[in-house]
MINU-708957 format. One record per residue: x, y, z of N, C-alpha, C in turn; residue in three letters. Coordinates in steps of 0.001 Angstrom, whole numbers, plus 500000, padded with zeros to 6 digits. Example, Ala and Ser with C-alpha at 12.3 -4.5 7.8 and 13.67 -1.06 7.14 Angstrom:
REM residues 2
513190494310507800512300495500507800513200496700507800ALA 512850497750507080513670498940507140512900500030507870SER 
//
This chain:
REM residues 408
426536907399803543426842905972803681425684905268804404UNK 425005904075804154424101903421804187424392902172805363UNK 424479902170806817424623901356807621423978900028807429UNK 424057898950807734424144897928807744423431897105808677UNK 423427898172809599422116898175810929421079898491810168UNK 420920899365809250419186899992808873419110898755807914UNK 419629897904807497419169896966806627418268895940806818UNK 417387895497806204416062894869806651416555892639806739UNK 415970891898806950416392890844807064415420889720807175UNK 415431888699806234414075888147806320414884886847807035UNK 413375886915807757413438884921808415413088883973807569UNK 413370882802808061413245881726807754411861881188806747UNK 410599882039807792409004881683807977408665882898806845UNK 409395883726805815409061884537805273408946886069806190UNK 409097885890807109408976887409808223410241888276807798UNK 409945889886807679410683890518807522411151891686808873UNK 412388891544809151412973892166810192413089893756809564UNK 413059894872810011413142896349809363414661895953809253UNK 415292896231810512416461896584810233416903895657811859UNK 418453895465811909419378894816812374419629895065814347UNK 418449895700814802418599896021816081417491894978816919UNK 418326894554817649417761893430818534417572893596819954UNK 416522893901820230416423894279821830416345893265822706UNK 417360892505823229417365891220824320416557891512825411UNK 416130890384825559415301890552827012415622890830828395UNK 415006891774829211415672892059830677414117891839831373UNK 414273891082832342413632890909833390412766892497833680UNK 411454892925833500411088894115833859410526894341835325UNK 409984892944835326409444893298837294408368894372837244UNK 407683894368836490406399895511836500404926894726836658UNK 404661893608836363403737892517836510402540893513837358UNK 401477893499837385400263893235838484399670892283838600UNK 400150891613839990399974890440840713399955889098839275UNK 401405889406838710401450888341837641400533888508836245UNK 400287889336836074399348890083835074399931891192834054UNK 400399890930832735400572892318832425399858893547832778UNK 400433894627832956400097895422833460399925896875832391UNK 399834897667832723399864899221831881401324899748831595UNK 402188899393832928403253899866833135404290899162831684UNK 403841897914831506404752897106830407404222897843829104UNK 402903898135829075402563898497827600402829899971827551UNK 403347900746828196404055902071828176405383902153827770UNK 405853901096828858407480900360828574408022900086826632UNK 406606899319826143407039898844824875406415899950823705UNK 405642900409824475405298901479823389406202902726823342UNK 406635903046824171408216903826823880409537903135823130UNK 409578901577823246410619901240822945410610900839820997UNK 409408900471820867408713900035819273408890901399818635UNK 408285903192819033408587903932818718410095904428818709UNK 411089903477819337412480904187819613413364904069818287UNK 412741902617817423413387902481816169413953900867816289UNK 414145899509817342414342898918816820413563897599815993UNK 414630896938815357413828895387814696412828895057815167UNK 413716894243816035412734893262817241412897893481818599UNK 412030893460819618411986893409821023411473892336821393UNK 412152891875822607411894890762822879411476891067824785UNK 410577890429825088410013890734826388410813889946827042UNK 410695890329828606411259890032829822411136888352830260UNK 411330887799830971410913886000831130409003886174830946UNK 408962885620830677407192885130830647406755883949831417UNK 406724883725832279406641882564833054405357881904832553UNK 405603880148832584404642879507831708403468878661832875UNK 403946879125834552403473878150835735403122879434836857UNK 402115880018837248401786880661838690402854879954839441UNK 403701878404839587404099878194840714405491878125840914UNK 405974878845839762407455878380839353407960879880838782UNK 408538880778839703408650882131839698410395882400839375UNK 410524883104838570412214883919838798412194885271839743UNK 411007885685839610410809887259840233409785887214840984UNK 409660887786842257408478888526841921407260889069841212UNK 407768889890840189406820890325839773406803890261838182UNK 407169889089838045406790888184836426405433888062836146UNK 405772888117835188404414887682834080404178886496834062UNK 402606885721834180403014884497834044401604884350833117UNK 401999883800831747401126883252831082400546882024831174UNK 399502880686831514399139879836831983397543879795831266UNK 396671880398830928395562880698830310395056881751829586UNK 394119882388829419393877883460828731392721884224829606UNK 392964884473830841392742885508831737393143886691831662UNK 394611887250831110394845888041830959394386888708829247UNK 394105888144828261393992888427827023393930889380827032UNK 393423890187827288392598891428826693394285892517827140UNK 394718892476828306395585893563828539397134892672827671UNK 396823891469827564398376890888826366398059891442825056UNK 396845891504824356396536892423823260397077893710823017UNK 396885894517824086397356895624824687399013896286824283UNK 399141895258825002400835894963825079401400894650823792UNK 400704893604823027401250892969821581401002894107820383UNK 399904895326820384400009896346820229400689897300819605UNK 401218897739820723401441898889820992403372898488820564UNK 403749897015820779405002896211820390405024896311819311UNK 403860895980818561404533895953817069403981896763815996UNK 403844898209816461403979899186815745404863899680815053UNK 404719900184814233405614900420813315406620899738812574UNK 406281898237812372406437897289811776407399896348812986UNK 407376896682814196408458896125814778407960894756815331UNK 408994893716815284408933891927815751408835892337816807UNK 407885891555817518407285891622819207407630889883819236UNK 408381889758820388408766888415820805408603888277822177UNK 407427887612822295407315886956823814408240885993824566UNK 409188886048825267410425884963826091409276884514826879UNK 409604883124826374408438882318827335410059881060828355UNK 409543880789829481410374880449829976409949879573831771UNK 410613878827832395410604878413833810411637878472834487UNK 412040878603835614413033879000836041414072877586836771UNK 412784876776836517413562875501837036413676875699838439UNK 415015875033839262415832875233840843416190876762840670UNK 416414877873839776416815879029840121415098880216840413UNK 414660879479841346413332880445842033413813880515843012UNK 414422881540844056414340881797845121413813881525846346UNK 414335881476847132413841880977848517412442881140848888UNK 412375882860848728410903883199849137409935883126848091UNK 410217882434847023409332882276846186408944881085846035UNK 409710880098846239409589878158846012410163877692847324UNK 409520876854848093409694876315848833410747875424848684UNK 410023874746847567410782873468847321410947873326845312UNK 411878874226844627411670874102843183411761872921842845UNK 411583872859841295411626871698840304412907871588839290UNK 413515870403839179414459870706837973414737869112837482UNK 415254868885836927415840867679835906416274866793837391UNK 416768867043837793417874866411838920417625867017839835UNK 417716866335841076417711866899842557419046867357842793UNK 419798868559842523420678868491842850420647870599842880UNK 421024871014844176421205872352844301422123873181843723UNK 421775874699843727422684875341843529424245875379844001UNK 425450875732843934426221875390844907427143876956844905UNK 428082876899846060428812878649845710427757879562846744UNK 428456880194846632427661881658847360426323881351847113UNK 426103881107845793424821881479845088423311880644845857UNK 424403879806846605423005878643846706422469878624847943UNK 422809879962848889422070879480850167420928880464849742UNK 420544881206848550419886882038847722418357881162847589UNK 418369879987847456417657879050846894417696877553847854UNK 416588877623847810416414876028848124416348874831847357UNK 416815873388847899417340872409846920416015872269846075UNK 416447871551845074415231871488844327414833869663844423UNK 413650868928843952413730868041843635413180867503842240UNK 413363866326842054413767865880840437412087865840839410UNK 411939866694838817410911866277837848410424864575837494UNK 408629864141837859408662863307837118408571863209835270UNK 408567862178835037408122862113833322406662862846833382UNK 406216862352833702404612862997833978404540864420833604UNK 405566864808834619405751866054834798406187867295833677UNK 407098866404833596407909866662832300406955867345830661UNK 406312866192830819405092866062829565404603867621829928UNK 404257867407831162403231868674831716403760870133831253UNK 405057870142831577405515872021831353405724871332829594UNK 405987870761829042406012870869827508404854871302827501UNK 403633871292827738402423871603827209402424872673828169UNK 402683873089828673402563874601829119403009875330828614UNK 404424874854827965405301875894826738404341876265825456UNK 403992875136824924403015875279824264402075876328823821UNK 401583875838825208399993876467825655399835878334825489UNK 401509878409826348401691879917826287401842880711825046UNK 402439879476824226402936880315823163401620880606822097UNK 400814879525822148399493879624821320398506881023822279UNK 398920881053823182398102882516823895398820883169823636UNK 399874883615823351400740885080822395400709885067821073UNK 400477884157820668399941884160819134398727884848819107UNK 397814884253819579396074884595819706396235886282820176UNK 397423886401821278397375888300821541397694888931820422UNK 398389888459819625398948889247818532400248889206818563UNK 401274888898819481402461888936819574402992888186818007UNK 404305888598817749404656888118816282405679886854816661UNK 405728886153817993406691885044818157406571884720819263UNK 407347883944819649408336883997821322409578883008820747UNK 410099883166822322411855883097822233411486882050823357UNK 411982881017822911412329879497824297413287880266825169UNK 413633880796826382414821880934826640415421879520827516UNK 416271878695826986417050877867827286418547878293827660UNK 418755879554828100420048879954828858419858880199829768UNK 420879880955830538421069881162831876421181880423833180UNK 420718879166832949420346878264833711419607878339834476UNK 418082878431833823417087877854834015416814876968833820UNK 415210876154833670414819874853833668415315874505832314UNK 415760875456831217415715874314829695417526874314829742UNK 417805875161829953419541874929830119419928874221831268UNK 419042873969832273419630872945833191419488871521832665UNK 418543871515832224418168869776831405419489869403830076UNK 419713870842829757420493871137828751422122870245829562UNK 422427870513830387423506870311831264423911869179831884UNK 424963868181831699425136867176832075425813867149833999UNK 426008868553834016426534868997835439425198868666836299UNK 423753869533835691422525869976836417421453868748836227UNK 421431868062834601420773867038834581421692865784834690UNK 421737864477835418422046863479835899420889862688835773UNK 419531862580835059418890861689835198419446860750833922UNK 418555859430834400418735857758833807417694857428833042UNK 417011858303832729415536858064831514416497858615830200UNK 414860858884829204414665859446828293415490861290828031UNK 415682861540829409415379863063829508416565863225830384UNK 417819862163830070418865862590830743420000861482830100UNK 421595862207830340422220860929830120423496861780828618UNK 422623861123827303423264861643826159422930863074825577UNK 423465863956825160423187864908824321421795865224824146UNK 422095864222823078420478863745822344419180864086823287UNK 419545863038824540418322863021825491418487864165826274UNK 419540864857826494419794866102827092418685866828826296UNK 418544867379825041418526868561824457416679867858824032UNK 416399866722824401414844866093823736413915867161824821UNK 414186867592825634413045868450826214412930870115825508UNK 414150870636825263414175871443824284413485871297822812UNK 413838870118822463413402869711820891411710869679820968UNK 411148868889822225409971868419822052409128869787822341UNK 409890871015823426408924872385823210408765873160822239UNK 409796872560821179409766873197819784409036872676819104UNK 409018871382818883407837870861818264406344871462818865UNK 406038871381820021404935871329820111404454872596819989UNK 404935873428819909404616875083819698404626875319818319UNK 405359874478817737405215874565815712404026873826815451UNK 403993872916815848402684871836815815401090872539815811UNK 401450873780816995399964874722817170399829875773816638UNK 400966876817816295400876877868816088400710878016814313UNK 400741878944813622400520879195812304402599879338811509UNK 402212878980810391403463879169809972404812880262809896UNK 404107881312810090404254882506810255404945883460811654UNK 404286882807812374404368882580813484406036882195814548UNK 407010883323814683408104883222814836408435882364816169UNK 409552881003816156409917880905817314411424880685817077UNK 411852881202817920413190881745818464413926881136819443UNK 414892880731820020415502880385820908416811881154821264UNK 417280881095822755417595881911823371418491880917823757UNK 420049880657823671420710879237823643422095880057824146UNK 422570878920825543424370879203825691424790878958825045UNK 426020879731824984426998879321823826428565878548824872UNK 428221878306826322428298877599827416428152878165828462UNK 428181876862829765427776877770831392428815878077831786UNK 430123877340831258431267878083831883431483877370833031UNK 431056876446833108431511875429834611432265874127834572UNK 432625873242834545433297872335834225432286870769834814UNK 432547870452833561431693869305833727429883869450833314UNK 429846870470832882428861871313832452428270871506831123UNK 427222872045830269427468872702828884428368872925828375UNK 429073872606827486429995872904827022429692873834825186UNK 430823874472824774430831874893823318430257873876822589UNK 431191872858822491430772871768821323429371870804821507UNK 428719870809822621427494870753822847426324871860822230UNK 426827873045822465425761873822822267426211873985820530UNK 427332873713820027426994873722817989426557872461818122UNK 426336871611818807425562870491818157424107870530818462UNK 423704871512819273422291872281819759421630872516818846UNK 422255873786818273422018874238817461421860873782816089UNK 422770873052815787422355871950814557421693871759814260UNK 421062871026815602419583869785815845418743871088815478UNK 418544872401815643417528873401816212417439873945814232UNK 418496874051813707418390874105812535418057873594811775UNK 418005872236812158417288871141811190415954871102811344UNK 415676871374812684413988871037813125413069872170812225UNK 414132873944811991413019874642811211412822875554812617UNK 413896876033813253413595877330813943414121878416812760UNK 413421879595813589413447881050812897414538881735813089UNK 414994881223814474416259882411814837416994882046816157UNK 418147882015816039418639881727817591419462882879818317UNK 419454883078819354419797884405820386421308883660821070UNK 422402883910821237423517883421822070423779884005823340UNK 423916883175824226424661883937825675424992882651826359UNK 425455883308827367426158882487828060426093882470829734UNK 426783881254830372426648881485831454425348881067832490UNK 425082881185833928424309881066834426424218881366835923UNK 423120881206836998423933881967838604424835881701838728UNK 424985880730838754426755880183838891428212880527838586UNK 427726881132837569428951881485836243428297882798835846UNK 428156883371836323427902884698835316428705885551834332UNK 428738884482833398429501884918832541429727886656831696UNK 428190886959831574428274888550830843428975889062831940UNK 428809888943833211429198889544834270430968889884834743UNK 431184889104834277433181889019834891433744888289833753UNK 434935888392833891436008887948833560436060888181832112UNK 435771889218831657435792889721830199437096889726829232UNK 437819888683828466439264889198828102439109890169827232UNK 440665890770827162441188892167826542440289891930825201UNK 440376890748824237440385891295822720438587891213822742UNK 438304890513823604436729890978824103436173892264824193UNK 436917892874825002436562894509825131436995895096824135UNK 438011894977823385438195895792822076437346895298821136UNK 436594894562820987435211894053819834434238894375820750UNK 433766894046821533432886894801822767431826893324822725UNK 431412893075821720430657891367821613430871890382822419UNK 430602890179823508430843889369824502431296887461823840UNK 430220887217822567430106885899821643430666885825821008UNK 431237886635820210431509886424818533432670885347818232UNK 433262885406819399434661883848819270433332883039819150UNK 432549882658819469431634881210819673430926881825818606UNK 430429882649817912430036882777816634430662882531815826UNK 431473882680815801432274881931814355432833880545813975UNK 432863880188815528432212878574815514431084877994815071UNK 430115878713815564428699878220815367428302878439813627UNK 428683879423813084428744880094811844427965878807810838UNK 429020877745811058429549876736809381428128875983809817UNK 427610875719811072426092875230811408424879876020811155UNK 424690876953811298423685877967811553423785879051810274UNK 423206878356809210422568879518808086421764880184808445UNK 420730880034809756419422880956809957419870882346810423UNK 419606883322811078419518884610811121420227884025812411UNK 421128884775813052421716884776814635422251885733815088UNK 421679885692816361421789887212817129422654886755818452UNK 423968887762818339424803887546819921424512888757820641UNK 424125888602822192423691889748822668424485889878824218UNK 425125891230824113425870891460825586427329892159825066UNK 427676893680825564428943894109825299428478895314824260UNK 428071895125822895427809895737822127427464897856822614UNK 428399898615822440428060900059822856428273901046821631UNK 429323900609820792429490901542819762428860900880818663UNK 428913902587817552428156902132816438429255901001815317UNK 430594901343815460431376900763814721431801898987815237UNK 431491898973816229431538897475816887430660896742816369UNK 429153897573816146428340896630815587428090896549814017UNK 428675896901813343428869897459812191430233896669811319UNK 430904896178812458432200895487812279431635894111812582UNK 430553893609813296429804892357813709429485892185812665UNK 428234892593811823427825892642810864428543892327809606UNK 429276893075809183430669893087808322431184891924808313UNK 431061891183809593432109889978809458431243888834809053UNK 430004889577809150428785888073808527428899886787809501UNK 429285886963810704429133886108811674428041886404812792UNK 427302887430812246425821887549813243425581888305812253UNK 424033888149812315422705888741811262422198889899812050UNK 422098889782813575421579890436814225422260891239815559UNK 422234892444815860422736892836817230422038893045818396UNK 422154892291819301421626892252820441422002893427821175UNK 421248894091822355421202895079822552420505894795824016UNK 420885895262825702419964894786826150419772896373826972UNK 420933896453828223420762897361829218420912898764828458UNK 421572899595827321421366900326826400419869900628826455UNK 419160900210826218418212900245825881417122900737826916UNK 417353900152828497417081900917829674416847902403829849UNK 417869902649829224419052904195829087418401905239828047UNK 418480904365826803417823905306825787417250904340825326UNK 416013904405824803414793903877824506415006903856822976UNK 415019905057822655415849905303820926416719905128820677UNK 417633904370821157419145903915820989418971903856819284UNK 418277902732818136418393902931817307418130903945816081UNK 417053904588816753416790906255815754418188907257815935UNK 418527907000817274419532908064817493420935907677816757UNK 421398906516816646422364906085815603421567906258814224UNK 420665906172813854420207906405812181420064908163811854UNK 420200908937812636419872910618812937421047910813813169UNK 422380909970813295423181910111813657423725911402814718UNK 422859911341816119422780911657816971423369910641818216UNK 423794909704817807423984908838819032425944909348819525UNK 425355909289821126427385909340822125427086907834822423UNK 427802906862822315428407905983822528427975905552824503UNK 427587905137824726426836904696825996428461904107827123UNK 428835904774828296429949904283829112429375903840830284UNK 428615902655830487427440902014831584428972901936832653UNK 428700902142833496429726901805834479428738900706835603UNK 429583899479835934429305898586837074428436899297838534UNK 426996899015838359426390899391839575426951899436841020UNK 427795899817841876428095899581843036428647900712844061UNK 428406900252845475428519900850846575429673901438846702UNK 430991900832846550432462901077846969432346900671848034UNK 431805899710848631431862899031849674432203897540849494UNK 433478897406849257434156895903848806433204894321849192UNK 432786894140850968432126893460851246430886893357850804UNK 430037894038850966429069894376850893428346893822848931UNK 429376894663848412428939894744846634430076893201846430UNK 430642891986846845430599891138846696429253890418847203UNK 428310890711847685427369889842848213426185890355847679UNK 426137891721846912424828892140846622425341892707845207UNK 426492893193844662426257893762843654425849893466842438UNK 425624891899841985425021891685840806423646891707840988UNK 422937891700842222421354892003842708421292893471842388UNK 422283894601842914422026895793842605421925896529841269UNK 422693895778841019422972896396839030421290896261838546UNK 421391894850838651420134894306838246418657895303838340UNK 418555895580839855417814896223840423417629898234839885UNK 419056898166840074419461900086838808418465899956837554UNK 418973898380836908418141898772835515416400898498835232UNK 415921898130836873414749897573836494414044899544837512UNK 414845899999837984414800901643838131414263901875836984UNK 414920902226836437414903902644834979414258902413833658UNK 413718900883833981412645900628833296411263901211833601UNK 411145901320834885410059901608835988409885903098835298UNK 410976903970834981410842905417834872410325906244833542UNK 410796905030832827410802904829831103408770904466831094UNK 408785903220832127407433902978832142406149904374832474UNK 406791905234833343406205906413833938406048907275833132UNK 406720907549831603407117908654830761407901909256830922UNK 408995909229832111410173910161832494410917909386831350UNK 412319909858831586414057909553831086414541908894832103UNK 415332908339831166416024907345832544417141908681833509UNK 417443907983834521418685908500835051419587908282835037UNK 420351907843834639422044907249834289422611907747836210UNK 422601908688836371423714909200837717422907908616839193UNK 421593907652838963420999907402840076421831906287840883UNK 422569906967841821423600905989843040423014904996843396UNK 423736904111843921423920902715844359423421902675845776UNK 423592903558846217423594903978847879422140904372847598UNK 421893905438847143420389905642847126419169904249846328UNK 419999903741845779418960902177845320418997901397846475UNK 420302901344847158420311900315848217419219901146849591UNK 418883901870849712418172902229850619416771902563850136UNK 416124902304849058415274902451848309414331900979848345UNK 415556899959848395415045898452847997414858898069849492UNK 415719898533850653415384898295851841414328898669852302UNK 413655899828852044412613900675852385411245899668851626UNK 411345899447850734410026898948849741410113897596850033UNK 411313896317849926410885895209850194411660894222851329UNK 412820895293851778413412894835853082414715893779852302UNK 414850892583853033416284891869852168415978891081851433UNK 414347890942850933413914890219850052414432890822848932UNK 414682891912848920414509892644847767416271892792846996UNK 417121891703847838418031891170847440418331890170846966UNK 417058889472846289417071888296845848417496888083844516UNK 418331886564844089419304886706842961418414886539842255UNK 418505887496840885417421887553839728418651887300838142UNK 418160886506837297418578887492835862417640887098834709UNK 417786887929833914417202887874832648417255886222831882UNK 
//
């Protein structure tokens, strides 16, 4: 019998996908001093050999001054060329889509990283989450103009590396899903207010990256399917996102949800959720009657028959795939060899109730960027590496910085 995953899938731009495995992006934290490094092109050259479609890299930061991590990548010129070559490589061997996530983090940069961030609106994080971060203040127009052409800029330097795309990421709530947000953006211009003007800073980084790059040339977006907050993004906002994003002549759109605030992949999962394991697919089949292009929901996905039943239902083209992938590198050879056990990730944590309310979505986080680190080294991952031994690991190397709220 002939899976449905090994089936190949063309884009929009004429690009052909091998087959149906989508590697979502996770934050890798391997950077030198903001520089790809060796460690990433080890990382992807195990993962291109593992068997899937497309991989899609970690945030790519488009500003030295506007950080999610530490130890991000930040594209801004072509200083690094020669080791992004490297990287673009060794990605798209063996016919596999290499997708650069180009991205800003907006107000969600951390304390010790931004003094003082940037976002649509002066208006802070709020919740636990926000003594994490300092307030931000409001982008001018000026300004505005400015990171569009940095989106740009980056994406025409991953073209020139060889990379086969990038992915806008406008979720999570960062800078393009906060503008996205009538909760986060409150401005009285052009670039705040209606929908329309909500989603024109999104529209105009799409343009201007189609405008430079070659036809061929994949761009992608990385879109909530909501933040889950009230008064916020909503569903019927983001199918009318997407609409607009379909009409303009994107290649492909990525779904998730949520943001610090709301961490949606994170909690509150209902029952018929976990029995499909697809964290999206209710909001896929909304989005469906809009979106003829290729669409990928990513988060939940562990068995082979879950994704196989996604597929089947012709309400996603593509399966997203993220922390799996940490784990086993070949996740998709090993389902086509039909060698694959079914992956049982259990929740990173201490058993220390206080404690893993205040740190455990930092720790999880932190387990899988272990594991990337190890994958990067040529080892195997460790699946049984404790919580207790990470938490005294991250104390030792960066003290309580090294509890700082991160996500993909």
């Amino acid at each position: 019998m002939t899976l449905q995953l090994s089936q190949p899938l063309t884009l929009p731009n004429g690009k052909v996908i091998k087959n149906r495995f989508f590697k979502g992006a996770m934050s890798e934290q391997l950077a030198n001093e903001h520089a790809p490094s060796s460690a990433l092109v080890n990382l992807y050259d195990r993962w291109a050999k593992g068997g899937a479609g497309v991989l899609v890299t970690g945030n790519v930061m488009i500003d030295r001054t506007a950080l999610g991590g530490p130890k991000d990548v930040v594209i801004e010129d072509e200083r690094d060329l020669a080791m992004l070559r490297q990287w673009a490589k060794v990605g798209t061997q063996n016919n596999t889509i290499l997708l650069m996530q180009i991205n800003h983090p907006g107000k969600q940069s951390p304390k010790d990283l931004a003094k003082q961030p940037v976002a649509p609106s002066a208006i802070g994080l709020t919740g636990s989450i926000g003594k994490f971060f300092n307030p931000p203040r409001a982008l001018t127009e000026t300004e505005i103009e400015q990171l569009i052409e940095r989106f740009a800029t980056t994406a025409v330097i991953a073209e020139k590396a060889g990379f086969s795309g990038v992915q806008i990421h406008s979720a999570h709530g960062y800078l393009i899903s906060q503008f996205l947000s009538p909760l986060h953006n409150q401005r009285q211009d052009q670039w705040g207010g209606s929908l329309e003007n909500r989603m024109r800073f999104l529209v105009e980084v799409y343009r201007q990256i189609r405008e430079r790059t070659e036809s061929e040339f994949i761009i992608s977006v990385k879109l909530n399917s909501a933040d889950f907050q009230r008064g916020g993004f909503s569903e019927e906002d983001s199918v009318k996102v997407v609409e607009k994003l379909v009409e303009l002549g994107v290649d492909h759109i990525e779904i998730s949800g949520g943001n610090y605030e709301s961490p949606a992949m994170l909690e509150g999962v209902k029952a018929s959720t976990l029995k499909r394991e697809a964290y999206f697919l209710d909001y896929a089949e909304k989005v469906r009657n809009v979106c003829p292009i290729p669409l990928t929901i990513t988060g939940g996905f562990r068995s082979t028959k879950a994704m196989e039943d996604a597929l089947a239902s012709g309400q996603v083209d593509l399966i997203g795939l993220a922390k799996p992938f940490a784990i086993l590198p070949d996740l998709p050879n090993q389902i086509f060899e039909n060698r694959y056990q079914t992956l049982n990730l259990k929740p990173v944590r201490t058993g220390v109730k206080k404690l893993d309310d205040v740190i455990g979505s930092t720790l999880e986080m932190a387990w899988y960027f272990y594991q990337m680190e190890r994958l990067s080294q040529g080892l195997d991952a460790n699946p049984a590496y404790s919580a207790w031994k990470l938490f005294f690991r991250i104390l030792w190397q960066q003290g309580k910085n090294g509890f700082r709220k991160e996500r993909a």
